[in-house]
Every structure is written in C-alpha cells, then in structure tokens.
C-alpha positions in Angstrom: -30.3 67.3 -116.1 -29.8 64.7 -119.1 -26.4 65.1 -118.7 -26.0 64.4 -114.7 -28.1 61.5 -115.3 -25.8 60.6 -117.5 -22.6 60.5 -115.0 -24.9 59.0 -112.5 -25.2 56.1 -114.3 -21.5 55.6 -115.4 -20.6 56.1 -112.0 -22.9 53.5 -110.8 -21.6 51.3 -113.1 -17.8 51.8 -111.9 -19.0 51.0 -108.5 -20.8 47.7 -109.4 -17.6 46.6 -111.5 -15.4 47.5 -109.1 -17.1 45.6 -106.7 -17.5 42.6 -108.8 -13.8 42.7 -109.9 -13.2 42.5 -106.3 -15.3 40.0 -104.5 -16.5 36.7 -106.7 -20.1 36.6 -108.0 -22.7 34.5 -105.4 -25.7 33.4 -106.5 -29.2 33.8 -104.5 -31.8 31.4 -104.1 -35.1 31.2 -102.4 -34.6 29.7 -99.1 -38.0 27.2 -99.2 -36.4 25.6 -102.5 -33.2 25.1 -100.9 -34.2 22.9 -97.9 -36.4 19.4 -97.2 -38.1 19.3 -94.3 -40.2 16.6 -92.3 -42.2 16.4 -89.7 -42.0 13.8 -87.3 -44.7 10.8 -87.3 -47.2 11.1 -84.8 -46.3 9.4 -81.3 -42.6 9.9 -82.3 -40.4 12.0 -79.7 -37.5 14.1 -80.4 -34.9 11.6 -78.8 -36.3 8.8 -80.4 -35.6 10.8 -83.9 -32.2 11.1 -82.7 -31.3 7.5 -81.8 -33.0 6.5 -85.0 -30.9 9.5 -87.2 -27.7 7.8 -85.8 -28.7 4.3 -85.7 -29.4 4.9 -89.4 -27.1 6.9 -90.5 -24.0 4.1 -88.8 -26.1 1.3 -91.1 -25.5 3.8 -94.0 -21.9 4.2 -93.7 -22.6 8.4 -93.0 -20.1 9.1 -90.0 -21.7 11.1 -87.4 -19.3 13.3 -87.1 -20.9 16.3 -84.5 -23.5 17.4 -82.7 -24.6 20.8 -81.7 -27.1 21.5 -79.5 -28.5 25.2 -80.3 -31.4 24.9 -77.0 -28.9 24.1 -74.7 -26.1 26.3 -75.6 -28.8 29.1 -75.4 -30.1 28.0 -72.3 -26.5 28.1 -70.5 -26.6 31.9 -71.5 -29.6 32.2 -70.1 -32.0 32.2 -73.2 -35.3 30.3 -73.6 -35.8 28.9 -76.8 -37.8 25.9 -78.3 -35.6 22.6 -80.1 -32.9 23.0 -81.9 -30.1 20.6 -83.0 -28.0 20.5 -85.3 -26.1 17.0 -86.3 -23.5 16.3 -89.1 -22.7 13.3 -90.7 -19.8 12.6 -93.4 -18.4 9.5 -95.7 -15.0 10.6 -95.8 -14.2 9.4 -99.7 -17.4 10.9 -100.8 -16.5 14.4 -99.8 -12.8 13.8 -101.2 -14.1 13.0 -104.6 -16.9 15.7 -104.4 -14.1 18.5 -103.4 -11.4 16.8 -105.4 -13.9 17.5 -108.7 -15.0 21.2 -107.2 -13.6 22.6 -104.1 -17.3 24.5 -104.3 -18.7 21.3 -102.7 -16.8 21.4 -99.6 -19.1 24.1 -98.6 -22.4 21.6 -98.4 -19.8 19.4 -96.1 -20.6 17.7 -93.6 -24.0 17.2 -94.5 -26.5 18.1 -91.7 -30.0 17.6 -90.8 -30.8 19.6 -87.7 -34.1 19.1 -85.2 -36.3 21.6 -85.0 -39.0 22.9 -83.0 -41.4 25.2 -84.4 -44.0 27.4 -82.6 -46.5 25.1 -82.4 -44.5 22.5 -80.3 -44.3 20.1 -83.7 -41.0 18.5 -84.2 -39.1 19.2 -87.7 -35.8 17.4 -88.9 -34.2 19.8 -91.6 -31.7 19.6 -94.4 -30.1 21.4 -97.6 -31.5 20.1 -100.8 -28.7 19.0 -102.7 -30.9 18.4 -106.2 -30.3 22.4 -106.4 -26.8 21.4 -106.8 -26.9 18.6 -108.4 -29.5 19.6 -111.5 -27.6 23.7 -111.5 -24.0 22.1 -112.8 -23.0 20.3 -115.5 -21.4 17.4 -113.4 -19.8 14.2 -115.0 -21.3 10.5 -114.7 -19.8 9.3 -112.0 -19.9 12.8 -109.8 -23.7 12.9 -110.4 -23.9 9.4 -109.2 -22.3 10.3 -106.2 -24.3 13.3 -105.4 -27.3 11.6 -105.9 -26.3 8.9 -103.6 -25.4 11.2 -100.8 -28.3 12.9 -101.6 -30.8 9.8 -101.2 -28.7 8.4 -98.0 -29.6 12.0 -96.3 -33.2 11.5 -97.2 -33.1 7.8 -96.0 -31.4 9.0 -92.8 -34.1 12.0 -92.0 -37.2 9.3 -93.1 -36.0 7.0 -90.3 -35.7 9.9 -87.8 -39.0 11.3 -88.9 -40.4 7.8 -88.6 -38.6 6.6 -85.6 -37.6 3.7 -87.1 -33.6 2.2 -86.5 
C-alpha cells in the first residue's frame, strides 16, 4: 500500500512538472481585490455617465479608443439582459513605455471602465485596479510614476462618469 502511495505521488509530481515545463506559471487573484467599482450619483443616468466618461477622458489626454455595447449586441441575438458597456481608452506613449519596460503590461491595454447594470436597476461603472500591479512588481522610478498616473487619470475619468460631471 505504502509502496503505491509512493508511485502515486511521483507520478503526480511528473504530471504537474510536465505541465509547468510546458505552459508558463499564472498567478490567481481574488476577483473583488482586482476591480474599483462606483456607483453612480443619485439623479445621474447612464448616458449622462457616458458623455461625461468621454468628455473627461478627451480633457485628460486618454484616447477613447472603442466602445462595445454588451446589451445591445445581446439583444440583436435575441437575448434580454440589463446594461452593459464596455469603453476603452488609451495614451498611445504611455502604453509604449509600459510594454517597452514589460510586454506583461500590454495585457491591462487599453484600459477600460465598462457600465454596468446590476439586478437591482443601480448603475455601476467598473475598472481593473491597477495598484495590484503596480505595488506586486518591483518597477523603476519613472515606470511607477507612470502607472500611477494612468492609474489616477482612470479613477478621475470613472469619478466624473459616476458623478456626471464633464
């Protein structure tokens, strides 16, 4: 018995190298952690966010470079869902320096903040939290900076939306 326990484990253990030889490590996180999220202000509709979002985002010097409308795409195939947007924005030389120093960045790019409708009928704007990013790697100076910057023109961007406010 001792013994089959034995090649059990070794076995195991070839698998889980094997695999890891073959597919680079990821790292988990807990989804709440990895996201801000705001409601918006009372008396403040969902197109008003939007025209704010862009109004703010232009003043910013963030691109808006998409939008993708989740409700409607659903609805064209027939399915009923509640709110959901999705909207990107980019400043072009702050993503080259952030993927110039690690190509992992480009993976955060563009930045979004999406709409969202929850269950209740309230009105969400979402977006990654990039101080996960920023405080997990040992980044120099003037990439730091950067990501911070980005970081606190996303958070300006979704305050105006959530707030209505251009």
């Amino acid at each position: 018995m001792a013994v089959l326990r034995w090649v059990f484990i070794i076995t195991c253990s070839l698998i889980v190298q094997s695999v890891y030889a073959q597919n680079p490590l990821t790292e988990t996180i807990q989804i709440k952690q990895s996201v801000l999220k705001m409601q918006l202000n009372k008396g403040v509709k969902a197109d008003d966010a939007i025209k704010a979002l862009k109004s703010k985002a232009d003043e910013l010097n963030m691109k808006f470079v998409a939008h993708q409308s989740m409700s409607d795409e659903l609805a064209a195939r027939g399915i009923e869902s509640r709110r959901l947007e999705i909207f990107q924005f980019c400043n072009p030389y702050d993503a080259y320096v952030l993927a110039k120093f690690n190509p992992i960045f480009a993976a955060y790019m563009p930045c979004r903040i999406s709409l969202i409708e929850d269950k209740t009928g309230k009105v969400w704007l979402v977006m990654l939290n990039l101080d996960m990013q920023i405080e997990n790697k040992t980044l120099p100076k003037t990439v730091r900076r950067l990501t911070k910057r980005v970081n606190a023109t996303l958070v300006e961007i979704m305050t105006a939306g959530a707030t209505g406010e251009f």
